[in-house]
Structure formats: structure tokens, C-alpha cells
TORLO-898485 format. One line per field, with one value per residue: residue number from 1; y, z, x of N, C-alpha, C, O, CB in turn. Coordinates in steps of 0.1 Angstrom, whole numbers, plus 2048, in hexadecimal, padded with zeros to 3 digits. Glycine has a CB too. Layout:
n = c(NUM  ...);
n.py = c(Y  ...);
n.pz = c(Z  ...);
n.px = c(X  ...);
ca.py = c(Y  ...);
ca.pz = c(Z  ...);
ca.px = c(X  ...);
c.py = c(Y  ...);
c.pz = c(Z  ...);
c.px = c(X  ...);
o.py = c(Y  ...);
o.pz = c(Z  ...);
o.px = c(X  ...);
cb.py = c(Y  ...);
cb.pz = c(Z  ...);
cb.px = c(X  ...);
//
This chain:
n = c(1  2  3  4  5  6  7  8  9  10  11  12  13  14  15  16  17  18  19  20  21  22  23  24  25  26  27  28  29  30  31  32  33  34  35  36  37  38  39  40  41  42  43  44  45  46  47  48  49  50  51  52  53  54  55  56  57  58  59  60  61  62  63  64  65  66  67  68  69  70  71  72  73  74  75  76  77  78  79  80  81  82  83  84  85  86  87  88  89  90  91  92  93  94  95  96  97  98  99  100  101  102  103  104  105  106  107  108  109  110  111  112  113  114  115  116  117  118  119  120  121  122  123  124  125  126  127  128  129  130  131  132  133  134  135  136  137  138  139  140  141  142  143  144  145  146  147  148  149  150  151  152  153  154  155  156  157  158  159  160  161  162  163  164  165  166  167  168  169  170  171  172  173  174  175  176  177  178  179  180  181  182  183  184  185  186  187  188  189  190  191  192  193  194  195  196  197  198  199  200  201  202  203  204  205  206  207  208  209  210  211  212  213  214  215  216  217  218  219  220  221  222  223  224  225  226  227);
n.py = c(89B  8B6  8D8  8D1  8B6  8AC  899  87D  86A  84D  836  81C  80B  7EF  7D5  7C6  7B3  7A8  7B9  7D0  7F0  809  827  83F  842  84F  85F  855  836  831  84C  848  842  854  86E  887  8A2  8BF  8DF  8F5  8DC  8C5  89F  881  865  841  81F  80E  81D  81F  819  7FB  7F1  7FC  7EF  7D3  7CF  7CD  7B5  7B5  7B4  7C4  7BC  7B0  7C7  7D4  7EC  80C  82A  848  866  87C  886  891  889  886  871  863  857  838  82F  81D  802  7F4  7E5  7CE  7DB  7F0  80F  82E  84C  86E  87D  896  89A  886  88A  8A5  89D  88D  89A  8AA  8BD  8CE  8CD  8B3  8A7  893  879  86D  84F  83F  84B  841  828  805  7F4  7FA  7FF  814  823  83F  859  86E  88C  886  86B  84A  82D  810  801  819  829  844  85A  879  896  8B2  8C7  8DE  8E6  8D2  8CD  8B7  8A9  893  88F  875  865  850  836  828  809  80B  827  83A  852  85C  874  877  88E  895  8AC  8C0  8C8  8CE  8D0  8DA  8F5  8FD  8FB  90A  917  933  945  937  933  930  91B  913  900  8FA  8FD  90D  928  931  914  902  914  911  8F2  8EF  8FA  8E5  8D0  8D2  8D8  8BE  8B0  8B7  8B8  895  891  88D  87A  87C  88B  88D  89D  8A6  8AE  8AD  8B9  8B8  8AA  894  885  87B  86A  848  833  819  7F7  7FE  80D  818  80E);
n.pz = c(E1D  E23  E17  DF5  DEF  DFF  E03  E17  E21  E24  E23  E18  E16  E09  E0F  DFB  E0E  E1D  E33  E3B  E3C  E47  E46  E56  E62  E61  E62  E7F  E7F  E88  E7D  E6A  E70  E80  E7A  E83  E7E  E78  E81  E69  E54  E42  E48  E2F  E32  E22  E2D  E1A  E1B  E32  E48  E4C  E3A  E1E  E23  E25  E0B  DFD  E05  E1F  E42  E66  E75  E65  E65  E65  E6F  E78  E70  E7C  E71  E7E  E98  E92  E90  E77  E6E  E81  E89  E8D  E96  EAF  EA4  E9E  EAE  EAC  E9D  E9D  EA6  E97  EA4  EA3  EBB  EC7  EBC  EC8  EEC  EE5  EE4  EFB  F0F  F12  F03  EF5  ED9  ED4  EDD  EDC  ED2  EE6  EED  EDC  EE5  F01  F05  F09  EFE  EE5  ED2  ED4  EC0  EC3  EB6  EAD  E96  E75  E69  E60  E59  E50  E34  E1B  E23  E31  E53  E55  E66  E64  E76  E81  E71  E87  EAB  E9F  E8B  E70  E4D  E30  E20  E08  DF5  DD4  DC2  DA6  D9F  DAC  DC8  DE0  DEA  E05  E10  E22  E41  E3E  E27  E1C  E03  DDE  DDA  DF2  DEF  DEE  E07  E10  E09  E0C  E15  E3B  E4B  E63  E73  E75  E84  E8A  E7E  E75  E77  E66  E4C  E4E  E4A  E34  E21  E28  E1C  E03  DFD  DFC  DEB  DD4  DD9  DDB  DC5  DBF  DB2  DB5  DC7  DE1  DF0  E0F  E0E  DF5  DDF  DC1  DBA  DC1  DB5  D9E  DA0  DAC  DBE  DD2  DCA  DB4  DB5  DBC  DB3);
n.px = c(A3F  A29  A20  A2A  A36  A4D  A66  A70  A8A  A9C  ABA  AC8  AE4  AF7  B0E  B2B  B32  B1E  B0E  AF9  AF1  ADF  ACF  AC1  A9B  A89  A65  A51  A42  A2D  A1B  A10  9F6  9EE  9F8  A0F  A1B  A35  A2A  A1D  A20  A1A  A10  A16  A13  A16  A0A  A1D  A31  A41  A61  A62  A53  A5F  A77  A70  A62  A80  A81  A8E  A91  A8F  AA1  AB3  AC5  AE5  AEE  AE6  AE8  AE4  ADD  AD1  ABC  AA5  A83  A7A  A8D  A94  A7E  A7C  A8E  A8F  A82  A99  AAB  ABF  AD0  AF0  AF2  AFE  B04  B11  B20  B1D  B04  AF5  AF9  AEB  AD4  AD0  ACE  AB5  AB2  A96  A90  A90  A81  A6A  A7A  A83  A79  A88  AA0  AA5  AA1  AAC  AB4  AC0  ADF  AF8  B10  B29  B33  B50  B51  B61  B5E  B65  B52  B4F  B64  B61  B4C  B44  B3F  B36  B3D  B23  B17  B02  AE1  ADB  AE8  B04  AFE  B01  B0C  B0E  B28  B29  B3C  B37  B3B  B37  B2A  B38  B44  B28  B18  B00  AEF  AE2  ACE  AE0  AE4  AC8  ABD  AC0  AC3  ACF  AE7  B02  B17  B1A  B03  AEC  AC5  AC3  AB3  A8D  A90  AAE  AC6  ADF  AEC  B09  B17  B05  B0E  B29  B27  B1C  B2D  B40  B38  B3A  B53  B5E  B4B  B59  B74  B74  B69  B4C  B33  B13  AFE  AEF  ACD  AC0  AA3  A96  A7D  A7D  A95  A94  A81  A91  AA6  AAC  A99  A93  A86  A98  ABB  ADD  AFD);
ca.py = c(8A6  8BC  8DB  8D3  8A8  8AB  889  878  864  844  830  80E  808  7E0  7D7  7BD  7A5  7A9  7C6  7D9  7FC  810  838  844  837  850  85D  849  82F  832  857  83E  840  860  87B  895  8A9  8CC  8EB  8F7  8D2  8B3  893  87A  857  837  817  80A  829  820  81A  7F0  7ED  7F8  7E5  7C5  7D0  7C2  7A3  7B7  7B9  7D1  7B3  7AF  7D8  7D2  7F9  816  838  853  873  882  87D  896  882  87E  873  85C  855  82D  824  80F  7F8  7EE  7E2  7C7  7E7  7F9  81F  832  85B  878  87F  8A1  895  87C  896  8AE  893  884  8AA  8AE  8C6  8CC  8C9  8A2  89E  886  86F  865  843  833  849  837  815  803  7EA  7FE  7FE  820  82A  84B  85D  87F  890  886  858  83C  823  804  809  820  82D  84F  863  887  8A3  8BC  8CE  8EB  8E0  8CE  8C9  8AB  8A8  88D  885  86A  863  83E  836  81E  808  811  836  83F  859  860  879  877  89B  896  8B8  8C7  8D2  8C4  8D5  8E0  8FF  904  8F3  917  91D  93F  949  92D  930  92C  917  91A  8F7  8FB  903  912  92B  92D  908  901  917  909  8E1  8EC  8F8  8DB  8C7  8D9  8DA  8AF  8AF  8BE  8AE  88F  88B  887  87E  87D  891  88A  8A9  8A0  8AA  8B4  8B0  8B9  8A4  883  881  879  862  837  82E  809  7F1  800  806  81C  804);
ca.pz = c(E25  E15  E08  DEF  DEB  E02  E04  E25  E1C  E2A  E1C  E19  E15  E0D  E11  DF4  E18  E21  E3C  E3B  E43  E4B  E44  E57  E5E  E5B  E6B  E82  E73  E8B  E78  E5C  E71  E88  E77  E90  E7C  E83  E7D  E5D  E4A  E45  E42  E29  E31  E1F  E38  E15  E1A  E42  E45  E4C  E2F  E18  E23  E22  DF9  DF8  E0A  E2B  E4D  E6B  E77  E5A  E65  E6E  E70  E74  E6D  E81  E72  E8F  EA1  E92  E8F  E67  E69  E89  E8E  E8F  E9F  EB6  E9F  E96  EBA  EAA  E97  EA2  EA2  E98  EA3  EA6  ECE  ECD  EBC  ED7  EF4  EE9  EE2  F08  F18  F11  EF8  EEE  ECC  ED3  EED  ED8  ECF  EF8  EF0  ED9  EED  F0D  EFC  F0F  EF1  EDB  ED4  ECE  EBF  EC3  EAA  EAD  E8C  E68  E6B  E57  E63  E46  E25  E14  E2B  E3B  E56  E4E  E69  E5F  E7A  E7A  E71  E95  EAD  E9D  E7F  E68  E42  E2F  E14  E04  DE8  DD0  DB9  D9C  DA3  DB8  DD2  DDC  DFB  E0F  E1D  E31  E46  E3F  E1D  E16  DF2  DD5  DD8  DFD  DEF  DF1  E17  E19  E06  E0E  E22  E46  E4C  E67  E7A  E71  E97  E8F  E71  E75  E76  E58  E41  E4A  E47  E26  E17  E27  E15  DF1  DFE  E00  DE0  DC9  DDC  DDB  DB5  DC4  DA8  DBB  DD3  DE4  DF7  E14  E10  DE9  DD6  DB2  DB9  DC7  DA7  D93  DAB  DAF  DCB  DD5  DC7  DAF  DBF  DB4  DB4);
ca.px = c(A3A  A22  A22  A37  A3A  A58  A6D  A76  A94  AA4  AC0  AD0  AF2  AF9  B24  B2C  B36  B13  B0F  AED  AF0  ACF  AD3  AB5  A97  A77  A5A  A4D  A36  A1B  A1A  A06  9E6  9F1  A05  A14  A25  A35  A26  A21  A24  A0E  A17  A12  A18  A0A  A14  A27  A44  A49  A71  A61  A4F  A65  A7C  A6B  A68  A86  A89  A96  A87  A9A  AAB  ABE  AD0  AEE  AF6  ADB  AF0  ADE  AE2  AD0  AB3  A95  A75  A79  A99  A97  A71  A7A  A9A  A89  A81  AA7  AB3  ACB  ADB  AF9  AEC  B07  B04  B1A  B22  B1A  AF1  AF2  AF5  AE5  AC5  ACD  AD2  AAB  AA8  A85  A91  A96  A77  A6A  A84  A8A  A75  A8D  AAE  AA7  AA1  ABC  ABA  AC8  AEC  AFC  B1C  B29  B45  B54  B54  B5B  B60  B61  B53  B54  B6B  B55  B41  B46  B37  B3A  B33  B1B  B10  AF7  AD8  ADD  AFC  B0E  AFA  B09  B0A  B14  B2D  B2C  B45  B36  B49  B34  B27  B43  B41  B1C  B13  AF8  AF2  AD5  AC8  AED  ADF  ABA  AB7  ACA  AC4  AD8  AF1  B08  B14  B19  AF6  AE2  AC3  AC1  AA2  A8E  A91  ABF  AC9  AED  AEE  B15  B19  AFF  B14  B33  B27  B16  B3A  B4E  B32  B3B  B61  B60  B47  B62  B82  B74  B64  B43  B29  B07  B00  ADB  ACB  AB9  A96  A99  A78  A86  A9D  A92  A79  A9B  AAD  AA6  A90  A8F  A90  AA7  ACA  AEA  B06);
c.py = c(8B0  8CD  8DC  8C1  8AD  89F  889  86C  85B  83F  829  80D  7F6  7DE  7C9  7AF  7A2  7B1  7CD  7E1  805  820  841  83D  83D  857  850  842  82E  844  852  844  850  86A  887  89B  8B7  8D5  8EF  8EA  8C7  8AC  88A  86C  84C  827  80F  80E  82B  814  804  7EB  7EE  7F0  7D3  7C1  7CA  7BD  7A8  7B8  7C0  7C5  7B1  7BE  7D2  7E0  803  823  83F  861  87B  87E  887  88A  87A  877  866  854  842  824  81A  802  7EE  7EA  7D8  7CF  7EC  808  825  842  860  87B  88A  89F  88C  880  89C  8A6  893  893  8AD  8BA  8C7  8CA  8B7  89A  88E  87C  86B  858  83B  837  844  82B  812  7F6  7EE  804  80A  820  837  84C  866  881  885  871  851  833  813  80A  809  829  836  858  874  894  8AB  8C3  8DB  8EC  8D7  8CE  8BE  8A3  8A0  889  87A  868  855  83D  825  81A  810  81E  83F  847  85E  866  87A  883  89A  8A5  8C2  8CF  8C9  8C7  8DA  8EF  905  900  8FD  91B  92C  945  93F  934  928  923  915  90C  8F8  904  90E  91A  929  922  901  904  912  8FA  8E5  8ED  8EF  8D1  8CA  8D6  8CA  8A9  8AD  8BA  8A3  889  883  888  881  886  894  892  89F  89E  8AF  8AF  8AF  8AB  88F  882  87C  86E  850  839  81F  801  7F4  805  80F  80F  80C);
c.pz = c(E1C  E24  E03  DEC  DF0  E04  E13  E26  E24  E1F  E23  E13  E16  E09  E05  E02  E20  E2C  E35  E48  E3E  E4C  E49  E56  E5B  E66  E70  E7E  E78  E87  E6F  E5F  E7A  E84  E84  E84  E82  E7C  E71  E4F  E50  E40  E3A  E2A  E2E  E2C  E2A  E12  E26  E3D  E47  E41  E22  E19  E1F  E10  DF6  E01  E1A  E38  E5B  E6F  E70  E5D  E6D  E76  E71  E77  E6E  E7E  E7C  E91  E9D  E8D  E7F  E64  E73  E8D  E91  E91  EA5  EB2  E9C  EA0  EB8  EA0  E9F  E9B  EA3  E94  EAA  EB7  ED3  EC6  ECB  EE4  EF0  EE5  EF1  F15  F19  F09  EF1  EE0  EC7  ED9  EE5  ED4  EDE  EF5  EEC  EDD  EFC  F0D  F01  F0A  EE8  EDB  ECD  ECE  EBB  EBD  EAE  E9C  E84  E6A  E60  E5E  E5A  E3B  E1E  E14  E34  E3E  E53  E5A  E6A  E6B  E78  E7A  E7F  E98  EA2  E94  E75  E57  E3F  E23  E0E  DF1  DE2  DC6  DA9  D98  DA7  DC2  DD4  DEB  DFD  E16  E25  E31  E45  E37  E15  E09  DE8  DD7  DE8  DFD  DED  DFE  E14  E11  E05  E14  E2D  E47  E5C  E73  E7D  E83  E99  E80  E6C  E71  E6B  E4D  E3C  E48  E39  E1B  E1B  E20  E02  DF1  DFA  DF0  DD3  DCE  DD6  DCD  DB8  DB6  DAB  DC8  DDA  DF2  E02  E12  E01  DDF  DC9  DB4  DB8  DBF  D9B  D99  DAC  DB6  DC8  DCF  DBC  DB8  DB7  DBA  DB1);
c.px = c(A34  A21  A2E  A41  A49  A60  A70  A7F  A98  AAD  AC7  ADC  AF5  B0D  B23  B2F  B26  B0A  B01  AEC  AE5  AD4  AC6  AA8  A88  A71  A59  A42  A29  A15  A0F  9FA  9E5  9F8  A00  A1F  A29  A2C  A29  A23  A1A  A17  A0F  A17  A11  A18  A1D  A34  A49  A58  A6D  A5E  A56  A75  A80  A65  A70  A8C  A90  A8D  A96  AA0  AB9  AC8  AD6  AF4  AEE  AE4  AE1  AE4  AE0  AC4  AA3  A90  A77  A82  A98  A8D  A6D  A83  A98  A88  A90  AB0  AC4  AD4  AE8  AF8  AF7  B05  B0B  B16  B1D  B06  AEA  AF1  AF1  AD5  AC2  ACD  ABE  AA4  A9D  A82  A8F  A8B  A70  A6F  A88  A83  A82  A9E  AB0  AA5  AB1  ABC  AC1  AD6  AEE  B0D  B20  B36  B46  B5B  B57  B64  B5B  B5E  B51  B5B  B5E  B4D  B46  B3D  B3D  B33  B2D  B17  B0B  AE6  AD1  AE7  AFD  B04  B05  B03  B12  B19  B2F  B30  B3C  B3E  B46  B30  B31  B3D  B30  B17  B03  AF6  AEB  ACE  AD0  AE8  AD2  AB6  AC1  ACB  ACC  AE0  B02  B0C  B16  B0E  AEE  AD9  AC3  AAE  A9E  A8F  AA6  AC1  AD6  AF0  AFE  B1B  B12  B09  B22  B33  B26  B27  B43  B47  B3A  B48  B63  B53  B52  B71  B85  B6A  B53  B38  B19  B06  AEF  AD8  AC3  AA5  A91  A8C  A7B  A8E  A9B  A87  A82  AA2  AA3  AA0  A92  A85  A97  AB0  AD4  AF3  B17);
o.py = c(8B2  8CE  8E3  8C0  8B2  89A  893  863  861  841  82A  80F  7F1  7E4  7C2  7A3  79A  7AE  7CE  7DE  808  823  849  833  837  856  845  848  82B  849  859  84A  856  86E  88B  896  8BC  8D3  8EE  8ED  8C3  8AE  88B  869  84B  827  80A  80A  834  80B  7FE  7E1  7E5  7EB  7CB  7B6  7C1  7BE  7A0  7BE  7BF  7C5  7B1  7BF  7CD  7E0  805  825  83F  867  882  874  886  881  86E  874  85C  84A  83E  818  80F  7F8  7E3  7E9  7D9  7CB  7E8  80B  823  847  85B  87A  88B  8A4  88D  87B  8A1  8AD  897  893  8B4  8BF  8C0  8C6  8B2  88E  882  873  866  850  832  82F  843  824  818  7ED  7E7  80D  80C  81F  83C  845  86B  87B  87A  86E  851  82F  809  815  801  82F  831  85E  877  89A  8B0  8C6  8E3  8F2  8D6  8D0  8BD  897  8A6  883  876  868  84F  840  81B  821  816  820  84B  845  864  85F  87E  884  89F  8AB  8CD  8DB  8C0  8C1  8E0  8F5  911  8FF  8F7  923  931  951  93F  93D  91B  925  915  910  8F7  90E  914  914  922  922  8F9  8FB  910  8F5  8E0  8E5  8EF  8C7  8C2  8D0  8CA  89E  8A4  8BA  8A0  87E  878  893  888  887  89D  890  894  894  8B4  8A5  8A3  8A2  885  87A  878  866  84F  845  81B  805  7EA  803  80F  808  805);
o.pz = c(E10  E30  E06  DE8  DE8  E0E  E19  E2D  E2F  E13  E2E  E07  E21  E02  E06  DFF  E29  E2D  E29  E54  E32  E55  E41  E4E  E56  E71  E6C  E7B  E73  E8E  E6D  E57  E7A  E8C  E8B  E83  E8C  E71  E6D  E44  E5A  E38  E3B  E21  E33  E30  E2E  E0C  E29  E34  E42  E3D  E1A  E0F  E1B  E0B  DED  E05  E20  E37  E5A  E68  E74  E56  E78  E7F  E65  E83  E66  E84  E83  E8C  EA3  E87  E7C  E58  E6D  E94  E95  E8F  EA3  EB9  E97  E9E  EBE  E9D  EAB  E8F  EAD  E89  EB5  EBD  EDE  ECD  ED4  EEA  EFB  EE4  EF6  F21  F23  F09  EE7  EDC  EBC  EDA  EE8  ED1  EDF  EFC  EF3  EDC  F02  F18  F00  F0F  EE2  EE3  EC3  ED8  EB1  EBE  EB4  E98  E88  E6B  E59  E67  E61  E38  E1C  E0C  E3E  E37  E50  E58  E74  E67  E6F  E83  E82  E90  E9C  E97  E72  E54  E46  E1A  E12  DE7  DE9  DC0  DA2  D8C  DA4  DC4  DCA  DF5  DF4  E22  E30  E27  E49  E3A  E0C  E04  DED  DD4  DE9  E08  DEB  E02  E1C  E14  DFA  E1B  E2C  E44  E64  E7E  E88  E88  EA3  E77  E62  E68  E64  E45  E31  E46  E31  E13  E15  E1D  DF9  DE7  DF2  DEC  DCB  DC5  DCF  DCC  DB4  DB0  DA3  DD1  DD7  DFC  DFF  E14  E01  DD9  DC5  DAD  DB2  DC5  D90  D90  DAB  DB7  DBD  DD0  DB9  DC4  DAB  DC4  DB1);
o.px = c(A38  A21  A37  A4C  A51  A5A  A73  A7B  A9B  AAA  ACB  ADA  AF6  B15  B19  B2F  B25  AFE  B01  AEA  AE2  ADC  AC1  AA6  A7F  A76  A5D  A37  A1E  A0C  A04  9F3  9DA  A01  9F6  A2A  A25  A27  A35  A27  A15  A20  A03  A1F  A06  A24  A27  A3D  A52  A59  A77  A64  A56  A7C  A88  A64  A6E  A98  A98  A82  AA2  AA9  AC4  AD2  AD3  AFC  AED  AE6  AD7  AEC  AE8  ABF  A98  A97  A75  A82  A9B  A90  A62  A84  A9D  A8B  A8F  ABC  ACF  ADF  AE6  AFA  AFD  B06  B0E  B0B  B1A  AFD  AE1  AE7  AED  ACB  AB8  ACB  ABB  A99  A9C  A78  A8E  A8B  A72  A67  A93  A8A  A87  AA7  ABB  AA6  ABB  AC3  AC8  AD9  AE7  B15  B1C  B40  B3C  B64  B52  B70  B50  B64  B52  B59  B56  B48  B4C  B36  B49  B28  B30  B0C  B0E  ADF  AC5  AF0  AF2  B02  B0F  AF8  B1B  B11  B39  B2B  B3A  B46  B4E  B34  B31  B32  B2B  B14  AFC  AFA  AED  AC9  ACC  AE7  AD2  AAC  ACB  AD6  ACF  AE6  B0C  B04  B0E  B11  AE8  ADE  AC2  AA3  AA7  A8D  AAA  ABD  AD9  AF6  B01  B24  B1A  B0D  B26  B3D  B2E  B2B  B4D  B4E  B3D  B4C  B6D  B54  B53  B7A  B8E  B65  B50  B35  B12  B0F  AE7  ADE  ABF  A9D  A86  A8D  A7C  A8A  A9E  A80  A7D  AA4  A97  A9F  A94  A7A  A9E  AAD  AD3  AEF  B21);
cb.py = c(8AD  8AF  8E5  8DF  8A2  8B1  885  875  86A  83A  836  803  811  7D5  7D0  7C0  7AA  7A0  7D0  7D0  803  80A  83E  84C  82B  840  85F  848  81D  82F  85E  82A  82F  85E  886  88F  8AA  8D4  8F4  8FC  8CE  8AF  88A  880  853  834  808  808  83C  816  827  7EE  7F1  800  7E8  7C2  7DA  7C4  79B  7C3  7A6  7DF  7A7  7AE  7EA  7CA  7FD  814  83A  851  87A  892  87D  8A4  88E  885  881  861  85D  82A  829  80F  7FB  7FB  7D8  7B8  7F5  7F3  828  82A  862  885  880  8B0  886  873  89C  8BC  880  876  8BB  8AD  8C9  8D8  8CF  89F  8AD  885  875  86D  83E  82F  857  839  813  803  7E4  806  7F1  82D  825  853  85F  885  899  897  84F  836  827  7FB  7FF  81B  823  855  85F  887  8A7  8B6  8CC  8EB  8D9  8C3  8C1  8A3  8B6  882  88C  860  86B  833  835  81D  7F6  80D  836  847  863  854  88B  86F  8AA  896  8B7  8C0  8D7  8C7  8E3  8DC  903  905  8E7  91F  916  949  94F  921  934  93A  906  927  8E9  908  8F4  903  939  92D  902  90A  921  90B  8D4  8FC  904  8D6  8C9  8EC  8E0  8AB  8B8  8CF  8AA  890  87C  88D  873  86F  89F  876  8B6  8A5  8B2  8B0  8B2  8C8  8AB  87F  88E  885  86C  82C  833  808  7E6  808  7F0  82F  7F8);
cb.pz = c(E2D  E0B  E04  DFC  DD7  E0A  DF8  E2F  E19  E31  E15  E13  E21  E00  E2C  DE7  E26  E22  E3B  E39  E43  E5D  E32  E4E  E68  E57  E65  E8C  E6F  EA2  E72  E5B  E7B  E93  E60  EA4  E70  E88  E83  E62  E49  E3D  E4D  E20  E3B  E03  E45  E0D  E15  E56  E57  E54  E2D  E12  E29  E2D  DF3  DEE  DF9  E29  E54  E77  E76  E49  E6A  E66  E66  E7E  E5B  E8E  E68  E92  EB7  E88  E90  E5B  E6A  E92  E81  E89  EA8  EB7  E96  E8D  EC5  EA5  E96  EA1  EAD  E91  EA5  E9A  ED5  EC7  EAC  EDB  EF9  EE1  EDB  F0B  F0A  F1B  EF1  EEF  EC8  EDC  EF5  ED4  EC4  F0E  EEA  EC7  EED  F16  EE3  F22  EE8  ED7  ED1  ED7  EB9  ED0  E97  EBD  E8D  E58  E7A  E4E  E71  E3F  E1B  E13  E31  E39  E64  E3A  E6A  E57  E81  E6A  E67  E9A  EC0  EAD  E7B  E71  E38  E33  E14  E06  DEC  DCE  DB6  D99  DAE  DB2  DD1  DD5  DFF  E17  E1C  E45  E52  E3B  E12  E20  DF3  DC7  DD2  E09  DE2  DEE  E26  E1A  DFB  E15  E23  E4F  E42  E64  E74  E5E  EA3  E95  E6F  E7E  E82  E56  E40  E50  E4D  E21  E16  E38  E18  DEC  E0F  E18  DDF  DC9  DE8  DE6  DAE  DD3  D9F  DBF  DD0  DE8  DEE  E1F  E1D  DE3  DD5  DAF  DC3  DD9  DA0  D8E  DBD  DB3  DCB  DE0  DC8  DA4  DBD  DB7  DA9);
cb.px = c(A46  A0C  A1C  A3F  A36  A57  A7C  A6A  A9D  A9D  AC5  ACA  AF9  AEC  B32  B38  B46  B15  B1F  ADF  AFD  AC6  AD7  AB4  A99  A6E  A4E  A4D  A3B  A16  A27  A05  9E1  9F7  A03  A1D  A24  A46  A29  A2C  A35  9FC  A1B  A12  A1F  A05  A09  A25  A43  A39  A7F  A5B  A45  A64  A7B  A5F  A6D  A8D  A9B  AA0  A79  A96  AA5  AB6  ACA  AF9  AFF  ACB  AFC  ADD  ADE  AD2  AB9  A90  A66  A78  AA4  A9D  A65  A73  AA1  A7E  A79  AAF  AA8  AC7  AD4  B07  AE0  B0F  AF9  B18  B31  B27  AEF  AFC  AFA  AEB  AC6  ADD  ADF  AA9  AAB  A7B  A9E  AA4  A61  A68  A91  A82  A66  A89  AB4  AA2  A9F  AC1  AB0  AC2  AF4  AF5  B21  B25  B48  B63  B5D  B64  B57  B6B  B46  B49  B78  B4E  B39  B50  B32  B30  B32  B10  B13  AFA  ADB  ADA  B03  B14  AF8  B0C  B09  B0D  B39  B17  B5C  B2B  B4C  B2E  B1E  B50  B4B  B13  B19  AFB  AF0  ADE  AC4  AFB  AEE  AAB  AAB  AC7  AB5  AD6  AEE  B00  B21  B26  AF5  AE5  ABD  AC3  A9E  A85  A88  AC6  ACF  AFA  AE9  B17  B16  AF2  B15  B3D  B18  B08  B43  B56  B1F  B37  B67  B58  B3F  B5F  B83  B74  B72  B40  B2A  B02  B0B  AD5  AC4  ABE  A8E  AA9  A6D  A92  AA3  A8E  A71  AA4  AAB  AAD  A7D  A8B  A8D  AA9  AD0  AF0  B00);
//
């Protein structure tokens, strides 16, 4: 997203038993030839950075998702669920109503939430749902806003904040700012400190912002891999 080479992040999660979990899946990929972005931001997509192609980098196509973890449903974040029907979509209950309630925040995401191919599982608050792998409630940013904490063997603990806290620098709840899409200032400040609270409990060594450019200039991309 420009200005400012902003990152638009997905992630893979592979289980040593074989399990391919999908963390997001993107703009949507007809954005390649059509950007709609919002106000205020352009898009930049080449068709080798849609959530298919790199995929098929390495050796995967959406068939192969056994798991597509929906943090929530804005556009950059959700823009190609559709494609992942043999997934099990796994989002927070209170994202999920307030997607299916019709809030204009969501209008675009009704093609792939009335897809009555797509299998949805709904959690309330903070779930594990394989050893390893936990969802983490964040709301704020949206209702029922989720990140994601994945213990690796070699790395160990490695969160996932998502939209909870998209940059190092709001990584402070009670002097962060508010930004101006964050729906719930209240609820922002307290995900951001139960994020820092579950950082520092939990010996977390990585900790990957959601939309962070500094950041995501230092970080693997595909095909390298933390382990």
C-alpha cells in the first residue's frame, strides 16, 4: 500500500503431521488488474504477490489449506477466502456477526460470507485450536479481531498481531495511536496491552506487526521459513 511500501501480510503455518494452515489471504487478486483501494492509499500488486501465486512458489495450491485462520474480514486481510472452499475458516463469533449483521464496514466481503461452500468455524475468545497454535482475541481494531500466537520448536513463541497492533511503534496501549479505520479506541488499548501482557508472560521472541514497513524489510519471506 503506498505511501509508504506498506506490507499486506499472509502466513503459513505447516504442523510436522502435515496440516497446512493459511493466516490470511490478501487483497483480492482481481485488485492485480483493478485496484479499488480506500481513500487515501494506492495499491500495488504484481499477479506474482496474489495469496495463489505465492503459494504455488512453493509447491502449494489452495486445495492443499487444510485451515484458513480469519483474523477478520477487511478486504486486505480477507479479499480471497473464496478461493479456499475445502478450508475450514476459522473466525471469532463476534467478527462473524458483526460481518453478517451488514455493517458497511464488511459490505464487501458478503460474496465470499454467503458462499454456502465455505465451511466456517466460530470460537469465542482466546482458543487453541492444534498444539501450538493459538487464537488470541484482540478486539478493537474490529469486534472480534483475532491474532495469532504459534510456538515453534526452533524459534519458540512467535505472535502474529495482525490489525491488533500493525507497527512497532503502537506497540504501547495506553499511548498508542488510534488510527483512523480501529473502530473501538477502548478495546484497541486494551488488546494492545493484553498483547505485551502474553509477549512477556509467555517469552515471546518475534513478534510480527501487522502492517510494519521497517519491519517486514528484516523478516524471511517465502521461500525461507522460521522453524
Amino acid at each position: 500500500m503506498q505511501p509508504g511500501n506498506i506490507p499486506v501480510p499472509g502466513y503459513l503455518v505447516q504442523t510436522p503431521e502435515g496440516t497446512n494452515i493459511l493466516i490470511d489471504t490478501g487483497w483480492p487478486e482481481s485488485y492485480v488488474d483493478e485496484p479499488q483501494a480506500p481513500p487515501g492509499i494506492t495499491l500495488e500488486i504484481n499477479a506474482e504477490d496474489t495469496i495463489t501465486a505465492r503459494l504455488a512458489s512453493i509447491g502449494l495450491e489452495p486445495a492443499d489449506i487444510n485451515i484458513l485462520i480469519c483474523t477478520h474480514f477487511d478486504d486486505d486481510h480477507a479479499g480471497n477466502n473464496s478461493l479456499f472452499p475445502s478450508a475450514k475458516h476459522i473466525v471469532q463469533r463476534a467478527q462473524f456477526e458483526a460481518a453478517e449483521s451488514g455493517h458497511p464496514r464488511f459490505r464487501t466481503g458478503h460474496p465470499y460470507l454467503s458462499n454456502s461452500t465455505l465451511q466456517y468455524q466460530l470460537v469465542d475468545g482466546d482458543t487453541s485450536i492444534l498444539d501450538g497454535i493459538d487464537l488470541l482475541e484482540t478486539s478493537g481494531h474490529v469486534p472480534g479481531h483475532q491474532s495469532v500466537l504459534v510456538h515453534l520448536p526452533d524459534k519458540g513463541p512467535v505472535l502474529l498481531a495482525i490489525d491488533a497492533v500493525p507497527h512497532h511503534a503502537y506497540a504501547d496501549g495506553p499511548t498508542r495511536d488510534i488510527l483512523p479505520m480501529d473502530m473501538d479506541e477502548k478495546e484497541v488499548r486494551a488488546s494492545t496491552e493484553k498483547l505485551a501482557r502474553i509477549v512477556k508472560e509467555r517469552n515471546v521472541g518475534l513478534t510480527v506487526y501487522g502492517h510494519d514497513t521497517e519491519q517486514w524489510l528484516t523478516l524471511r519471506h517465502a521461500p525461507h521459513y522460521y522453524s
